[in-house]
N, C-alpha and C positions, 0 to 999 in steps of 0.2 A: 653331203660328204659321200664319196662313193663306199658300198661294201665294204671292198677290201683295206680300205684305209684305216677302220673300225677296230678295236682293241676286242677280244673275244668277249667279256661283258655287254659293252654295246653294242659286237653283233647277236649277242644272244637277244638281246633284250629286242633288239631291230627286229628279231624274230616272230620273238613274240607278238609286238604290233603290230605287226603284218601276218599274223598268221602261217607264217613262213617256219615249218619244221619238222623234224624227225617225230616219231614214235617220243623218241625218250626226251623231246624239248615237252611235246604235249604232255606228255606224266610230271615235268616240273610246274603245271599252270595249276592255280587251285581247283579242288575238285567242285565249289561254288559256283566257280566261274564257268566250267565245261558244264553243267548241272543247270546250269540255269540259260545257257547258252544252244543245250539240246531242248531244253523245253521250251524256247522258243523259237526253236526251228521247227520242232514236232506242232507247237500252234497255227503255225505260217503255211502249214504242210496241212494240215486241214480244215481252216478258210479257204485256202485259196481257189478250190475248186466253185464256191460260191457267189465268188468276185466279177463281177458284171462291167465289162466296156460296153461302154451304150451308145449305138452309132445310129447316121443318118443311115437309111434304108438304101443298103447298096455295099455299108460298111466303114464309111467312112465315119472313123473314131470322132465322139464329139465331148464325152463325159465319163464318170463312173458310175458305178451303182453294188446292190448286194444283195442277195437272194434271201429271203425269211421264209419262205417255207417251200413246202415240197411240190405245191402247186404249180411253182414258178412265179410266185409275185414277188419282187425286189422293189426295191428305194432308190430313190436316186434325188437328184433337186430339181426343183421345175426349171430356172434355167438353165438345166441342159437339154430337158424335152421340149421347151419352146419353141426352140427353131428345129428340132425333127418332125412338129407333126404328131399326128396320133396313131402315125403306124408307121416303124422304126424296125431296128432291127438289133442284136445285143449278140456280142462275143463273149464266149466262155474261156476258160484257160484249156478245156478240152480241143480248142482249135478252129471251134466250128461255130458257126453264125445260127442266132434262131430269131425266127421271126419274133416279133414283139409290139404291144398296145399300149396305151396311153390309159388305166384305170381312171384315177386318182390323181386332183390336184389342191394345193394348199400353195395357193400362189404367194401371200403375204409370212410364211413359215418357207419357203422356198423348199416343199418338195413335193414329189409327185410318186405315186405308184403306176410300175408298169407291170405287163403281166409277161412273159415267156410264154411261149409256146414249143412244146416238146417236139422232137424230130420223129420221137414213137409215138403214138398213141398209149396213153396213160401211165410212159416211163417219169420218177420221180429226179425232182432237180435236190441236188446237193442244198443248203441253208445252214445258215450261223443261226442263234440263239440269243434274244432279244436279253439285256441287262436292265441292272436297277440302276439308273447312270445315277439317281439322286447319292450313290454310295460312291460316285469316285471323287477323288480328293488331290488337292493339288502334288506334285510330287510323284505322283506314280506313273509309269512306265505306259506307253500307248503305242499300237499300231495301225499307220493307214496303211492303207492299199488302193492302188487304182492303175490308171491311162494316164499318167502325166506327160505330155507334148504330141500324145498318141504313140509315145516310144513302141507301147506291144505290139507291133504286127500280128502276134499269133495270140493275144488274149492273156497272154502268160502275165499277172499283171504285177506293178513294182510293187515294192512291199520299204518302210521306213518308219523308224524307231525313236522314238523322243518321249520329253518328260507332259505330264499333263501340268500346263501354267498356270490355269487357272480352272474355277467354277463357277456357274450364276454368275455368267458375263455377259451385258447389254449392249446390242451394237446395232445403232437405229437405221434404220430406210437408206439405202444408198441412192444419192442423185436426186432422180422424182420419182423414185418407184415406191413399192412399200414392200419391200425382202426387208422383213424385220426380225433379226435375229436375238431370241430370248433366254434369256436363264441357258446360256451356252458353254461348250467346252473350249476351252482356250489350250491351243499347244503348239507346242516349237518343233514336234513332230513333222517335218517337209510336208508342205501339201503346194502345189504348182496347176497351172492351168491344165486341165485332164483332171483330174482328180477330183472336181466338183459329183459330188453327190455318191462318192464310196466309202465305205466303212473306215471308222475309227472302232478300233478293239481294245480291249481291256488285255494282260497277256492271259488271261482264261480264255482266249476266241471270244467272248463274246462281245456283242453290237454296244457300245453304249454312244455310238454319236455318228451320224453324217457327215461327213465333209463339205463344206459351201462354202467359206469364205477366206481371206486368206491377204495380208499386208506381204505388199512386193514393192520390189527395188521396179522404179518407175519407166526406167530405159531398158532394161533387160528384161523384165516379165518377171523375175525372180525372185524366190520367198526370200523373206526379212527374219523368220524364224516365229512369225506370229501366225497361226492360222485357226479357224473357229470351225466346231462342227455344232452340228442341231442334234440336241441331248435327244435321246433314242427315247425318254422319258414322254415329252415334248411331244412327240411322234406319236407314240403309243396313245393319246390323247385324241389323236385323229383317223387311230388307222381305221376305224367301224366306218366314218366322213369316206376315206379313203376305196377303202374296198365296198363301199357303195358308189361307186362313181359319180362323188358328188366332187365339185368347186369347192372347198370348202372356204369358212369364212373364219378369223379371228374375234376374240370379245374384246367388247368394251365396255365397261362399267356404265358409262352416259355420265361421268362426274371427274370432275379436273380435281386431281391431288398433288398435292405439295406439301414442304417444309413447312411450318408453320409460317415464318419469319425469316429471314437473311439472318438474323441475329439469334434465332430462336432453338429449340433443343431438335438437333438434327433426327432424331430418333422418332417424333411427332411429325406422322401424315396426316393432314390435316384436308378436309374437303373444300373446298374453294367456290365450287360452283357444280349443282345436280342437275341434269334435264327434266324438265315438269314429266317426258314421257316414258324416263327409267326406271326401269323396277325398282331399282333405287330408291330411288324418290317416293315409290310406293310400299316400301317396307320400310318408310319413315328417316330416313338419311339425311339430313340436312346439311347447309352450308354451316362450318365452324366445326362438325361433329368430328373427332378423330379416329379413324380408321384404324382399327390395332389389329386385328386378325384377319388373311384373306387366305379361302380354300386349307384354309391348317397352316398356313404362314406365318410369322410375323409379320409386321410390316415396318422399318425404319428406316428406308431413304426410298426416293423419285425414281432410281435404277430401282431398286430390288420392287418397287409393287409394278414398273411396266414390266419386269421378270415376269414376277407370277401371273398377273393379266395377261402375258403373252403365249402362254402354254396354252392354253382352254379356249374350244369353238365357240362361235358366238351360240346363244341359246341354252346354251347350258346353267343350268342351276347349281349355285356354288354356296355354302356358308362363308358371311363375311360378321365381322364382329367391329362393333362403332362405339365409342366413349363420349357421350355429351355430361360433363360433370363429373357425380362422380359414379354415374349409373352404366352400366358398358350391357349392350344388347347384343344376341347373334342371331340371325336371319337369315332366309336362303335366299339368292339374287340370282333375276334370271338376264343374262350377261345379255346386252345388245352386241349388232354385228361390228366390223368394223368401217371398212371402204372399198370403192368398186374403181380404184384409182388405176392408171395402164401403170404396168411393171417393169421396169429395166432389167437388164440382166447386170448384176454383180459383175467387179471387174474379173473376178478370177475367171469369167468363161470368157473372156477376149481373147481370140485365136495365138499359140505361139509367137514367137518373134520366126519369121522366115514362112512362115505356114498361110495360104491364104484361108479368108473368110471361110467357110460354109456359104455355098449357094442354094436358095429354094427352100420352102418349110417341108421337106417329106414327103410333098406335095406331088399330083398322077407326071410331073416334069421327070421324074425319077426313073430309069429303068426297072421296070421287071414290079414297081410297086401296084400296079392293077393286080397281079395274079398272087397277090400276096394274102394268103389264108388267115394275115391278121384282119383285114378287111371285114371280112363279118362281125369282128367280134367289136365293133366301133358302131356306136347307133347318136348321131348329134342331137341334142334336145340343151334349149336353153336352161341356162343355169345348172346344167352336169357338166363335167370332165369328159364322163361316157356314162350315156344311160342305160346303154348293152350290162353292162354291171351293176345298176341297179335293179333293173327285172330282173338279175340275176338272184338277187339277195331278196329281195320280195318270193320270188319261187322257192327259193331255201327254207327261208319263214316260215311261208303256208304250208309248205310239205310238214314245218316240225311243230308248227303248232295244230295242223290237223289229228292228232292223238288225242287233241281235248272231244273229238268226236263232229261230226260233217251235221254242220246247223242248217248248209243249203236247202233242205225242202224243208224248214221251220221259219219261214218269213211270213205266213200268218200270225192271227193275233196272238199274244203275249202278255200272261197277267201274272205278275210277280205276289204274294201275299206275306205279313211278316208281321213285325215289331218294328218302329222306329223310335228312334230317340232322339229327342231336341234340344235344344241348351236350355230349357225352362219345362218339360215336360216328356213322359212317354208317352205310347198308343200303339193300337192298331193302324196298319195303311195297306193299301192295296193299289198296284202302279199296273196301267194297262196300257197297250202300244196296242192300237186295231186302226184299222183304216176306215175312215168314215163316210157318209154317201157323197161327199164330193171326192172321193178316193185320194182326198190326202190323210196320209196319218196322223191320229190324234195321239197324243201323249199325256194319260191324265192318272193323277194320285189324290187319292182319297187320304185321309187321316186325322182322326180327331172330328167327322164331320165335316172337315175344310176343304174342299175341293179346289184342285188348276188344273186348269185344261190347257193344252199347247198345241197348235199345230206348226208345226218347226218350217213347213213348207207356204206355209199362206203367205199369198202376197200382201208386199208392203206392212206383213206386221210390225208390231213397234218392238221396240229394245227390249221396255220391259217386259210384255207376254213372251217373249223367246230365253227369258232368264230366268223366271216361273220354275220352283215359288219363289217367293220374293227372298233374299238375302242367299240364295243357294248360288248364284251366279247363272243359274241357266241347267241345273239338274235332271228336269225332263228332257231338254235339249238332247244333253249329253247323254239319257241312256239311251234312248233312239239312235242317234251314231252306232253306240254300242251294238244296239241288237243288229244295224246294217253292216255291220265290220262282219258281225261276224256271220251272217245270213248272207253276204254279197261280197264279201271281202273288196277288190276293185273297182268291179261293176257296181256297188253304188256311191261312188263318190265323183262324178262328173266332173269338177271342178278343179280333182287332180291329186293321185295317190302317186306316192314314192318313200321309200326307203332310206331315212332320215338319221343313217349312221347309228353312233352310239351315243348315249347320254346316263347321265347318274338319276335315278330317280331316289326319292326318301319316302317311303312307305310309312305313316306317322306311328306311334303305340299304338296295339290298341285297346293299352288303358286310358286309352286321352290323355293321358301326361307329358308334359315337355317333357324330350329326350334333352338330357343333361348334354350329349355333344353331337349337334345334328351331323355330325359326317359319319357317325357310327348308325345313321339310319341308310345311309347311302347303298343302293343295288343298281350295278351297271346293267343298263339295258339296252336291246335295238329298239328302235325307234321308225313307226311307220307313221305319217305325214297324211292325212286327207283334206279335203275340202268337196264340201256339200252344200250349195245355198250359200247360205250367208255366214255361215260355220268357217271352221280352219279349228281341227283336231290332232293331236299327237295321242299316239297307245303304245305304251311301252311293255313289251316284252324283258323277262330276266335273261340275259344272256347264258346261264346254268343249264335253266330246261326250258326256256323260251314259255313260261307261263305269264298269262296277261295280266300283271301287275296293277294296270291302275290306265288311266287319259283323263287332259287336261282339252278341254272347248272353249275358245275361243267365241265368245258372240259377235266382241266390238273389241277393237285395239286400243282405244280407250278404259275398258270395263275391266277389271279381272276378271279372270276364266274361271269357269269352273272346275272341279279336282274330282273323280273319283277314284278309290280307291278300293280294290279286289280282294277278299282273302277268306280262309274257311272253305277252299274249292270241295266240292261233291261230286257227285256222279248223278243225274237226273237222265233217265233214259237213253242212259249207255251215253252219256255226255258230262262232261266235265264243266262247272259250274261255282260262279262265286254264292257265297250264302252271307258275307259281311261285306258291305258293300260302305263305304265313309264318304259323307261331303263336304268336301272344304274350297273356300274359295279366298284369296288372301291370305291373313294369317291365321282365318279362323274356321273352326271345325261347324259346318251346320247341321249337320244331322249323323246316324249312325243307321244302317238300315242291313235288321236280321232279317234274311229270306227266311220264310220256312216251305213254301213250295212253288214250285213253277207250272206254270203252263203253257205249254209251248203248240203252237195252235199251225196246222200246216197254211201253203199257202192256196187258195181257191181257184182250181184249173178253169 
């Protein structure tokens, strides 16, 4: 009906839904309604400078994305960096294009870290604020932002308002790929093709989900009102994996869980089938046992544990709690990987209706991308995203863990002296690292009279002399590592040191007591990666002040590793220093080892 035809109520009221009014229509609108109306223009208004088009190098629009910190590292999904390439290039809402790198990717979580690069030198990029997504709740208010059709020309990017539908939503592998989206947000919030991998906000600004996925009308391209983002939670899980330019991989248990029965209490997961080679299996899991607690979960349906199992990298060490009868156990489980399977891209990145394809990966076909200053900061090495970013995070390490004091001209012998303690007795012991006249290193402990002697580098030694003493897992092994981590840091591990993101490690009592709830032992740490010989080593760093908490040795993939574990640090010749040293290998503690002095022996010019 046209305006004028309209009786003065209905055009007032026309008015109003349309925005359409005087001074004194707006003083009749509730003050709730303006009130809540400017506070979410004032939200919109400071996001939106952090808001990322993320284009093929040259500019053409292909995705979103969203800036986390000041550095210029933003989010986005991997399939939108797929088909750029690993040197791209990203619009801001300020108008202007910045060059841009391909970090981090989490191919089966569909997202990837890119980094910006500034137009100044060491000017700060604008960034939102990471949320607790595990706290939003269906019903509340959400905003996306992005590049839907490529509409922005100048970066300025759309901005659309909807409720959140749901929470801890499962929406498995599309096609043949494996973009597997977990414990997700679901919202009726508009999200359109463009829009893959830009911010969902809470109306605080803050980040609580990605945008990736998205149910559309089939012949138009156009939303259905259902669209999923990847909980910012989710994310936070991998960003260490991330910002070390690793591939990252997803976990998996190694063991098929289901309902009990078709007929049975839906509420009971139940184990079906363990692999002989999963940790699982080795912290006593069996078929028939019911799974009740995973990472601090519950667990009551086939969706909700592929939820939780889908947040957390592979290798990561989780408490899971098992009920055979009417006995229920909790244990830590070190998750295997998932799959190295090729990835589709999701339908929401299928080009516009009228729009062609994207030509070329980012690829030297591209103008102007030779001279492009992201170029350096891209180093390809198998099995990284970009391994430019992991030397990067390796050189960060060393610089913050060199304050424990510079061990490099301490790679002579090494004689540790103390108290150990056994599960059946105490003593004296005395542990020496010296090199012997075939100049491989001997690693040998005294105590009780009982002597093992190890040479970790002799050839063809057996299994069991490399796990010496017997029931430690490989004890000498592991502190030789130790003293070359830290005598050589890189340089001695020949077989291959990198920067191995982040991980939870659990530091045991050190009353020897079961901790009543192993996740309250839990300290996040980075994680550096070596192999030496026959070895494969993890040392975990506290992410707080990067102190070396503890490394697990690998002898045989078969074998458990060995555990130790750091604490009581000293000061020993202007160096920083553990004096309680724990070995544990499986679920049990072998020994306890008080240093009381060191000796630290140069090495022979």
């Amino acid at each position: 009906m046209p305006l004028r035809h309209l009786t003065p109520p209905c055009l007032l009221a026309a008015f109003a839904l349309f925005g359409i009014g005087t001074l004194g229509l707006r003083a009749g609108v509730d003050k709730a309604v303006t009130d809540a109306e400017g506070q979410r223009i004032a939200v919109i208004d400071r996001v939106r400078p952090a808001v990322v088009a993320v284009c093929f190098y040259g500019g053409e629009a292909c995705g979103s994305g969203v800036l986390i910190d000041a550095e210029g590292y933003a989010l986005t999904n991997f399939h939108v960096v797929q088909p750029t390439g690993s040197v791209l290039q990203c619009g801001l809402p300020d108008g202007l294009l910045y060059d841009a790198v391909v970090v981090g990717t989490d191919k089966v979580g569909d997202v990837a870290l890119v980094k910006l690069l500034p137009r100044e030198p060491g000017k700060a990029f604008p960034f939102v604020l990471l949320a607790d997504s595990d706290l939003v709740r269906s019903g509340e208010w959400s905003l996306a932002m992005g590049n839907p059709f490529g509409l922005s020309l100048d970066f300025t990017p759309t901005v659309t308002f909807g409720l959140v539908s749901g929470v801890n939503r499962y929406q498995p592998p599309e096609g043949k790929g494996t973009l597997e989206y977990t414990d997700c947000i679901q919202v009726d919030t508009s999200i359109n093709p463009g829009n893959s991998g830009g911010p969902l906000f809470n109306m605080k600004g803050e980040l609580i989900g990605i945008n990736g996925r998205g149910s559309f009308e089939k012949r138009g391209r156009v939303n259905s009102g259902v669209g999923y983002a990847i909980s910012i939670n989710q994310i936070k899980n991998f960003l260490g994996h991330l910002y070390a330019g690793l591939d990252a991989d997803h976990a998996t248990l190694g063991a098929s869980v289901a309902t009990e029965t078709e007929d049975g209490d839906l509420g009971r997961m139940v184990v079906k089938q363990v692999l002989d080679e999963a940790d699982a299996a080795r912290r006593g899991v069996k078929s028939g046992d019911q799974l009740v607690n995973f990472a601090g979960r519950a667990l009551t349906s086939t969706n909700q544990y592929k939820n939780i199992l889908g947040v957390f990298p592979k290798e990561w060490r989780l408490p899971l709690s098992y009920r055979r009868g009417n006995d229920t156990k909790e244990v830590l489980v070190r998750l295997m990987g998932n799959s190295d399977a090729p990835v589709d891209k999701p339908a929401a990145e299928k080009p516009a209706p009228g729009r062609p394809a994207p030509k070329g990966d980012g690829g030297p076909k591209r103008p102007g991308l030779d001279k492009s200053p992201a170029k350096k900061l891209f180093v390809e090495k198998k099995g990284f995203a970009n391994y430019y970013f992991n030397k990067l995070r390796q050189d960060k390490l060393r610089t913050a863990v060199a304050k424990a004091g510079d061990f490099a001209p301490l790679a002579g012998p090494w004689t540790l002296d103390g108290t150990i303690e056994l599960s059946d007795r105490r003593g004296d012991f005395k542990l020496t690292l010296i090199d012997g006249a075939d100049g491989l290193t001997e690693a040998k402990i005294v105590r009780n009279g009982i002597e093992d002697l190890v040479k970790p580098l002799k050839s063809n030694a057996p299994l069991g002399e490399l796990q010496l003493p017997q029931g430690s897992g490989g004890m000498l092994s592991a502190v030789y590592l130790y003293r070359k981590l830290l005598t050589q840091w890189n340089d001695g591990f020949e077989g291959g040191f990198d920067h191995g993101g982040h991980e939870p490690f659990y530091p045991p009592p050190a009353s020897g007591k079961t901790a009543e709830r192993l996740k309250d032992l839990r300290v996040d740490c980075e994680v550096i990666r070596a192999k030496h010989g026959p070895f494969e080593a993890k040392f975990y760093y506290a992410l707080t002040d990067q102190t070396l908490l503890g490394c697990e040795v690998t002898v045989s993939k078969e074998e458990e590793p060995c555990e130790l574990y750091f604490a009581d640090y000293k000061t020993v010749e202007g160096r920083s220093l553990p004096h309680r040293v724990e070995v544990r290998t499986g679920d049990k503690r072998y020994a306890v080892l008080t240093v009381k002095t060191y000796t630290l022996g140069k090495k022979a010019s």
